[in-house]
N, CA, C and O atoms as a printed pandas DataFrame, in Angstrom:
     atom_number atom_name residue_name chain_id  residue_number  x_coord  y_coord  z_coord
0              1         N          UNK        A               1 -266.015   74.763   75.011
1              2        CA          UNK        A               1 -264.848   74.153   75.617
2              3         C          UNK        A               1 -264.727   72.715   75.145
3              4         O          UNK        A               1 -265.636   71.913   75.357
4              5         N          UNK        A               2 -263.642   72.392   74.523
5              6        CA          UNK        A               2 -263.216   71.068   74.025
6              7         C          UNK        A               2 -263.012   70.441   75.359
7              8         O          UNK        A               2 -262.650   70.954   76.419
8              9         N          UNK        A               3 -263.402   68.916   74.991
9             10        CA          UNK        A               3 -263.251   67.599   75.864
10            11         C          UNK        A               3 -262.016   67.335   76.269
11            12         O          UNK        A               3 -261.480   67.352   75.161
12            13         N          UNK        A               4 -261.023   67.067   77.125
13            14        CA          UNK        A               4 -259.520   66.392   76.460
14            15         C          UNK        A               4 -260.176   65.096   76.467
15            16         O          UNK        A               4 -261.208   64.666   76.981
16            17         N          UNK        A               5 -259.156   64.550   75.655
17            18        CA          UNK        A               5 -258.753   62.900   74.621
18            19         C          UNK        A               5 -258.062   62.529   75.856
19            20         O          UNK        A               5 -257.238   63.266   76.398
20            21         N          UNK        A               6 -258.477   61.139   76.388
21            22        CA          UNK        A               6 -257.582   60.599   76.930
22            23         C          UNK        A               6 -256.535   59.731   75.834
23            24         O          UNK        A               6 -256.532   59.760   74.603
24            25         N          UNK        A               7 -255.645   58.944   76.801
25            26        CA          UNK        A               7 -254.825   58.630   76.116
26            27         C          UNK        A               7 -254.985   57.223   75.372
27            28         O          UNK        A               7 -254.153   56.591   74.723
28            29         N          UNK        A               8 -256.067   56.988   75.616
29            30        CA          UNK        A               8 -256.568   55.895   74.699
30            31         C          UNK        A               8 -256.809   56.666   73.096
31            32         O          UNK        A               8 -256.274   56.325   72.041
32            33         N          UNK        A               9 -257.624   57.608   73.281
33            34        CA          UNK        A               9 -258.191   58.485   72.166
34            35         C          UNK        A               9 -256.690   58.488   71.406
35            36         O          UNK        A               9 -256.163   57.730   70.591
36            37         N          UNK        A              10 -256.304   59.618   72.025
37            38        CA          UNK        A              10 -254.927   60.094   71.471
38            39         C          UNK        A              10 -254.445   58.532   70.438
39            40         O          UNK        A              10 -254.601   58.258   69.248
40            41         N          UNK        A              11 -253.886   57.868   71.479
41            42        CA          UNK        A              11 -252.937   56.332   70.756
42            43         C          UNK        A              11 -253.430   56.146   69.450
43            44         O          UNK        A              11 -252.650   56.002   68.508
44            45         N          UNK        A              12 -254.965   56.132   69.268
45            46        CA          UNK        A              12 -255.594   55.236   68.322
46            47         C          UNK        A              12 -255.606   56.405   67.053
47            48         O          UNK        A              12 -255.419   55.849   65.971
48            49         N          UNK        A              13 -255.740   57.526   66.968
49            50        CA          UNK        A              13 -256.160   58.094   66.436
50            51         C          UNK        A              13 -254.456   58.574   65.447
51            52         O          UNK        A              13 -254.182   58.845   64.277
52            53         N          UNK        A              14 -253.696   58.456   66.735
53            54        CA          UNK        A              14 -252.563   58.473   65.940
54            55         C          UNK        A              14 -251.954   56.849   64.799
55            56         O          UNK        A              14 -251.530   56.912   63.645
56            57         N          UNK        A              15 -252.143   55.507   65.708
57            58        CA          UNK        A              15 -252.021   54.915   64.938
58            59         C          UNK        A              15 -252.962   53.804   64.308
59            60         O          UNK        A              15 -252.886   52.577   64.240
60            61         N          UNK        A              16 -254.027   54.901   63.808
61            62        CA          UNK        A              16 -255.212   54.092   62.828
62            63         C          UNK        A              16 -255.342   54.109   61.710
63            64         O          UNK        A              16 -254.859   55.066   61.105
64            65         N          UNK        A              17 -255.892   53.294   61.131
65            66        CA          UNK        A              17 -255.560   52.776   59.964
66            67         C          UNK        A              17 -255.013   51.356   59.472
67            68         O          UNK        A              17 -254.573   50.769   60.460
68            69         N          UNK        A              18 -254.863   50.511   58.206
69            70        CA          UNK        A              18 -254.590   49.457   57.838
70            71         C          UNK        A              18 -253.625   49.305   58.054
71            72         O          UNK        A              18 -253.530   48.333   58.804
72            73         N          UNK        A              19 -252.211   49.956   57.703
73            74        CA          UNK        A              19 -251.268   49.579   57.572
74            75         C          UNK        A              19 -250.399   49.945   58.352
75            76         O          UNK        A              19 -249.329   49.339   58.291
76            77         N          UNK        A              20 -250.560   51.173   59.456
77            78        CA          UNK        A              20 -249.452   51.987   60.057
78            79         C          UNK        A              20 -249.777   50.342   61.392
79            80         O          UNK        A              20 -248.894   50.627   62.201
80            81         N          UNK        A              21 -250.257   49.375   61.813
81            82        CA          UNK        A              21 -249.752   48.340   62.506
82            83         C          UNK        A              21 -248.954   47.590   61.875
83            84         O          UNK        A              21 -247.862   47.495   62.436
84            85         N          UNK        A              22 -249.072   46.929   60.787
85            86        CA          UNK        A              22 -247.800   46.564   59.906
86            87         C          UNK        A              22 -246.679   47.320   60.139
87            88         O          UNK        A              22 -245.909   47.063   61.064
88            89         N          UNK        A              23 -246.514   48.298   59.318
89            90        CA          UNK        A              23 -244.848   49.402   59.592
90            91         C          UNK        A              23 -244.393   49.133   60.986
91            92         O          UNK        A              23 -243.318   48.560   61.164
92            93         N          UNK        A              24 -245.191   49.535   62.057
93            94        CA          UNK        A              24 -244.649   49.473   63.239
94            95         C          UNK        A              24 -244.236   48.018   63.986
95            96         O          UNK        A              24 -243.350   47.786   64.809
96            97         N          UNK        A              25 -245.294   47.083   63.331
97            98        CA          UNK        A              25 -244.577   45.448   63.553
98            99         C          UNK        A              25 -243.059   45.373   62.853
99           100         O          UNK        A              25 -242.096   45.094   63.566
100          101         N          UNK        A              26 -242.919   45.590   61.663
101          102        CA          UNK        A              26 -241.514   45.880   61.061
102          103         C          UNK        A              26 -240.832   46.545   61.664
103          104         O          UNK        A              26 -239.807   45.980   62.047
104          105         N          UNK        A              27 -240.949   47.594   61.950
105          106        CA          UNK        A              27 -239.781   48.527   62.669
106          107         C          UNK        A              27 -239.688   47.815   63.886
107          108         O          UNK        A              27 -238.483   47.593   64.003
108          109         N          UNK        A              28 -240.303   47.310   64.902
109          110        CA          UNK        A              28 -240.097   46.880   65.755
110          111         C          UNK        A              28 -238.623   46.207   66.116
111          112         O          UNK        A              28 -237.868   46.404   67.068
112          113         N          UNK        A              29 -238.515   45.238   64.844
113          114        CA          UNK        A              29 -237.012   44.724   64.855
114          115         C          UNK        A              29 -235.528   45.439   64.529
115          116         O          UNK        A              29 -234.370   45.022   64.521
116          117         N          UNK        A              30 -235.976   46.351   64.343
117          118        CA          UNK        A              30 -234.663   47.658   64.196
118          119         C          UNK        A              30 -235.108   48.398   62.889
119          120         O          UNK        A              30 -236.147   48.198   62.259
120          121         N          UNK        A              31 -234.002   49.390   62.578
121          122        CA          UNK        A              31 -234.750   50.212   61.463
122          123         C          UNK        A              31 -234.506   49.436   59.603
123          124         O          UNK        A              31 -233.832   48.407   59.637
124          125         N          UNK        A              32 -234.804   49.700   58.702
125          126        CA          UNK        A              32 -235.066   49.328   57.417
126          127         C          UNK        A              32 -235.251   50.917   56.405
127          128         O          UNK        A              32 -235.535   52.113   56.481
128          129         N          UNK        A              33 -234.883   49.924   55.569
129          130        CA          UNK        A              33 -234.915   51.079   54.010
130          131         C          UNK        A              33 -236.517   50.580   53.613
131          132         O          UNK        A              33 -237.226   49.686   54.076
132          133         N          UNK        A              34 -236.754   51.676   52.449
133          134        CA          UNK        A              34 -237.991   51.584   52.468
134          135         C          UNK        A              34 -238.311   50.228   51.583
135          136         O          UNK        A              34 -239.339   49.556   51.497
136          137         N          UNK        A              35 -236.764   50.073   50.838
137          138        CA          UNK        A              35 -237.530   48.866   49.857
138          139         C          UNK        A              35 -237.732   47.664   50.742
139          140         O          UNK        A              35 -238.047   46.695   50.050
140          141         N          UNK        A              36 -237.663   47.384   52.017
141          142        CA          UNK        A              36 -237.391   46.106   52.878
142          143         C          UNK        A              36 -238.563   46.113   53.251
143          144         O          UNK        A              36 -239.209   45.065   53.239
144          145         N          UNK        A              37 -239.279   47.661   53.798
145          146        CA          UNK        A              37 -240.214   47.390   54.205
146          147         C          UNK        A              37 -241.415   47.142   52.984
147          148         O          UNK        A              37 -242.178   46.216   53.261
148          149         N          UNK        A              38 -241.627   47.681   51.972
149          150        CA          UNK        A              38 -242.303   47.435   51.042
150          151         C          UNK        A              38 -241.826   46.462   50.993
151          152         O          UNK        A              38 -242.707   46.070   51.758
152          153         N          UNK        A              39 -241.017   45.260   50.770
153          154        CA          UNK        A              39 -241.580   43.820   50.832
154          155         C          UNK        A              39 -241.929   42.892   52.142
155          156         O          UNK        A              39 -241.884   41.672   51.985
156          157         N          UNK        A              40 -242.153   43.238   52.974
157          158        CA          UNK        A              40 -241.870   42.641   54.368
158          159         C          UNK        A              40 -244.025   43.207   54.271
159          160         O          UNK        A              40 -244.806   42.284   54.500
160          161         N          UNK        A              41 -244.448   44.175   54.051
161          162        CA          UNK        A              41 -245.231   44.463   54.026
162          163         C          UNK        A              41 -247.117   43.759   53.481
163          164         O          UNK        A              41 -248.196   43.572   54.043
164          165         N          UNK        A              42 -246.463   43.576   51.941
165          166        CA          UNK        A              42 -247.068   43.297   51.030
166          167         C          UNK        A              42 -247.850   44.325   50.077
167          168         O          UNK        A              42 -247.318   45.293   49.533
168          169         N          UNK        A              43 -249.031   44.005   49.976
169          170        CA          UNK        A              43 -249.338   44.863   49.021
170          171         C          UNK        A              43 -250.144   46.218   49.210
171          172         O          UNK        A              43 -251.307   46.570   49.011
172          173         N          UNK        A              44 -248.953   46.829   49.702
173          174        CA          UNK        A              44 -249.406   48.187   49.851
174          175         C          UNK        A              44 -248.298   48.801   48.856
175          176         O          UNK        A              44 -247.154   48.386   48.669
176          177         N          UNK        A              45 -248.864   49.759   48.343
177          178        CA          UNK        A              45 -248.266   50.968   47.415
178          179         C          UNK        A              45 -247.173   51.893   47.582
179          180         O          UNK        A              45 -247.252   52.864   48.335
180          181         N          UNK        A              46 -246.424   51.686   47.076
181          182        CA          UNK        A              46 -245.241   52.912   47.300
182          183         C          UNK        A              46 -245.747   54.068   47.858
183          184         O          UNK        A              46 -245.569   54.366   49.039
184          185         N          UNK        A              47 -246.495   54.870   46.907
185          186        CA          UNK        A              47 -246.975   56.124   47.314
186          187         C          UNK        A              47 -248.081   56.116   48.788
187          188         O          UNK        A              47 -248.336   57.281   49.092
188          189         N          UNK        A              48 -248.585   55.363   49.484
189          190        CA          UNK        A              48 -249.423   55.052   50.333
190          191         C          UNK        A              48 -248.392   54.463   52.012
191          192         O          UNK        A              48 -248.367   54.654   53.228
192          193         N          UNK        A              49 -247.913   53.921   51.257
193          194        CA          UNK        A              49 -246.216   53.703   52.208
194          195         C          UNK        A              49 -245.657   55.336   52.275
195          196         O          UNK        A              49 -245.770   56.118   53.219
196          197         N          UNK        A              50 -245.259   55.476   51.442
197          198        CA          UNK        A              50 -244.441   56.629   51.546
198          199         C          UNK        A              50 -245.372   57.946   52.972
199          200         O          UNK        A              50 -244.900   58.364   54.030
200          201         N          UNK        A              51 -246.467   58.164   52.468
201          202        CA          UNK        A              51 -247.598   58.469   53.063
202          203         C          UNK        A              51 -247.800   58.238   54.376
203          204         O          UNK        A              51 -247.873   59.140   55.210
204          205         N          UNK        A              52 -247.892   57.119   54.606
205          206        CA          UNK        A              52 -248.113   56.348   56.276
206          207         C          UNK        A              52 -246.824   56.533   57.011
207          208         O          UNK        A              52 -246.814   56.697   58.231
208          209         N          UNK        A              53 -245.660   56.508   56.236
209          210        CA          UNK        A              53 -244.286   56.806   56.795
210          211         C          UNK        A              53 -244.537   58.482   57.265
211          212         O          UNK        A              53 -244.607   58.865   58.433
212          213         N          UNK        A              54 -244.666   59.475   55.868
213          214        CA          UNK        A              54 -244.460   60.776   56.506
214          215         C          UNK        A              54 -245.425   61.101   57.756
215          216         O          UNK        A              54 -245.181   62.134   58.381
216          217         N          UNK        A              55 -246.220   60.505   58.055
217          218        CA          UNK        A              55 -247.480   60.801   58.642
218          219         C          UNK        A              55 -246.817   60.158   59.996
219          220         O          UNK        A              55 -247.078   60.773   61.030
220          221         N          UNK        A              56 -245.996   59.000   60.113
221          222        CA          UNK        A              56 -245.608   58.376   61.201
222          223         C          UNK        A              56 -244.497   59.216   61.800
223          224         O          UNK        A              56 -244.365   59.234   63.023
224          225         N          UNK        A              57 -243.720   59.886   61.042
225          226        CA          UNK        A              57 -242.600   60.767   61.178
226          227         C          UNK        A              57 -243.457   62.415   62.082
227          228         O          UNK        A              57 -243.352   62.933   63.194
228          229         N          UNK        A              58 -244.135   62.663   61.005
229          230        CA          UNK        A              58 -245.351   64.278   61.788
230          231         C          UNK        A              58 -245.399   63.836   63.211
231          232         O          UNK        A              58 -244.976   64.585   64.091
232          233         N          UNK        A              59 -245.977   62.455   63.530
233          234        CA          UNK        A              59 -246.376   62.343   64.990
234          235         C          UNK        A              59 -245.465   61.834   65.518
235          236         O          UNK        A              59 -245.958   61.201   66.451
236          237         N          UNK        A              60 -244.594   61.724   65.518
237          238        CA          UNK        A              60 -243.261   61.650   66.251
238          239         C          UNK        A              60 -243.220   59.951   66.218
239          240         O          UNK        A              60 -242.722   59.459   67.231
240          241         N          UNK        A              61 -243.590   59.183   65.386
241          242        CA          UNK        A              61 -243.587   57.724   65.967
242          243         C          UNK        A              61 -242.174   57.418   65.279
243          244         O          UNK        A              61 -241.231   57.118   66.011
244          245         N          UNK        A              62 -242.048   57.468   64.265
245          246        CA          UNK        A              62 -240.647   57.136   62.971
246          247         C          UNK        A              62 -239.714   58.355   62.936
247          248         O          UNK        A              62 -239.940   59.565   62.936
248          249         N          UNK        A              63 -238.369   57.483   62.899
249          250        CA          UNK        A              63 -237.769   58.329   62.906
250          251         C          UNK        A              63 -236.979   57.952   61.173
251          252         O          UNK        A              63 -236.709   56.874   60.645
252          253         N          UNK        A              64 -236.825   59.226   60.746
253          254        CA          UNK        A              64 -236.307   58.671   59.010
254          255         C          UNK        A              64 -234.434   59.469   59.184
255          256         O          UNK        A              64 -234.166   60.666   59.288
256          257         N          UNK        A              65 -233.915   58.839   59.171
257          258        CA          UNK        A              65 -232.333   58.971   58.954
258          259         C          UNK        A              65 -231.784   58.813   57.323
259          260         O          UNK        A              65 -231.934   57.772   56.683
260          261         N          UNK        A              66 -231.141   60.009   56.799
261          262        CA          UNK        A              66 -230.570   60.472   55.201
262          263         C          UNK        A              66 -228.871   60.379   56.049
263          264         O          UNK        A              66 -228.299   61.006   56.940
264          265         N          UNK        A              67 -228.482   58.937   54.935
265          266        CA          UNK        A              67 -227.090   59.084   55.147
266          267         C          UNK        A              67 -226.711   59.564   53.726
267          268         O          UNK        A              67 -227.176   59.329   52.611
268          269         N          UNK        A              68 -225.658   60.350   54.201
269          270        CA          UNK        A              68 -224.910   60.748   53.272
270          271         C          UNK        A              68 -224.003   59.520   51.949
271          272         O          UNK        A              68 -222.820   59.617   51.622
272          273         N          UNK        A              69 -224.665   58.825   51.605
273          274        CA          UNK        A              69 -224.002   57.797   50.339
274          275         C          UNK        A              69 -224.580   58.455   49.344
275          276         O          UNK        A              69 -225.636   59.087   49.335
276          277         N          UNK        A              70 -223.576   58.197   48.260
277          278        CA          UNK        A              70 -224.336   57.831   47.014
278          279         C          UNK        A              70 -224.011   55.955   46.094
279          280         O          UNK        A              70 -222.924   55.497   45.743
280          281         N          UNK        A              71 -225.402   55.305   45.965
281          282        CA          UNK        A              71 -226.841   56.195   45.856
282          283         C          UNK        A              71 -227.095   56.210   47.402
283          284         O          UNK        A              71 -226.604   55.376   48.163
284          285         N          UNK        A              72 -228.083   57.458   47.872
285          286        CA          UNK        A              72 -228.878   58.361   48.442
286          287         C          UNK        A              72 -229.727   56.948   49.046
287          288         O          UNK        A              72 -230.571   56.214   48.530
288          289         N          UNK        A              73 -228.853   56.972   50.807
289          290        CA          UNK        A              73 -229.804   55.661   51.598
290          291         C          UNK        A              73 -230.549   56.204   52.475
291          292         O          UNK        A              73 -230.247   57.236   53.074
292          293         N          UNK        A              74 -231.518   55.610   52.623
293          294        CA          UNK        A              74 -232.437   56.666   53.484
294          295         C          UNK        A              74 -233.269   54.926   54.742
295          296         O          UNK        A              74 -233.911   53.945   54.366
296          297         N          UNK        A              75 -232.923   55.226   55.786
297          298        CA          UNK        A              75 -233.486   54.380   56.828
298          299         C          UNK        A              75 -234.800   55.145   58.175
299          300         O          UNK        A              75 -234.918   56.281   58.632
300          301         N          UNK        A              76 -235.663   53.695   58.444
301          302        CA          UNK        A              76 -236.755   54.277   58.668
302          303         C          UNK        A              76 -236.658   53.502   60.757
303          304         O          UNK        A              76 -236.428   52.301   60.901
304          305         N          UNK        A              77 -236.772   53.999   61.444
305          306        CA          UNK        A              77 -236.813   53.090   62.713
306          307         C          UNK        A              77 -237.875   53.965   63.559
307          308         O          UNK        A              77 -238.385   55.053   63.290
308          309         N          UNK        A              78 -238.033   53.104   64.689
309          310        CA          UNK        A              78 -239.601   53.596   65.478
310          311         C          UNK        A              78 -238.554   54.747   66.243
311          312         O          UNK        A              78 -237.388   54.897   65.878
312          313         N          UNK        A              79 -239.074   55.389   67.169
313          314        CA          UNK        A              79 -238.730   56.727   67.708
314          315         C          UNK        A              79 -238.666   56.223   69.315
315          316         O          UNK        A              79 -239.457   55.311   69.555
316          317         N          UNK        A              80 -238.043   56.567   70.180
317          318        CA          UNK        A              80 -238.227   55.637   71.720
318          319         C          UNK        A              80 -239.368   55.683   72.204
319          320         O          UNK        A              80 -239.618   55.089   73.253
């Protein structure tokens, strides 16, 4: 029989790691494209961004919005 996680467990485990406190300090102020946040960020990697985003999106923290423009805008904001 598994333990339950309180909700300390849970929080951390969802947002641990280097950089997913960054993203979420950014989003904090409303939502952004990804190139805003890759500079608002620093030096973290496209592909590692991209990464920490889909991963923030799986656990329900980010929400990613595809507007219909071309070129193809894509915005990133925290989830309520």
């Amino acid at each position: 029989m598994e333990k339950a996680k309180c909700p300390i467990e849970i929080t951390l485990s969802v947002i641990s790691g280097k950089w997913k406190f960054l993203i979420i300090r950014e989003l904090m102020g409303g939502g952004k494209r990804f190139g805003a946040l890759h500079k608002c960020i620093g030096p973290i990697s496209a592909k590692i961004l991209t990464q920490q985003l889909r991963e923030m999106e799986n656990d329900g923290l980010v929400e990613r919005k595809v507007f219909s423009e071309i070129p193809p805008k894509v915005e990133y904001s925290l989830t309520p």
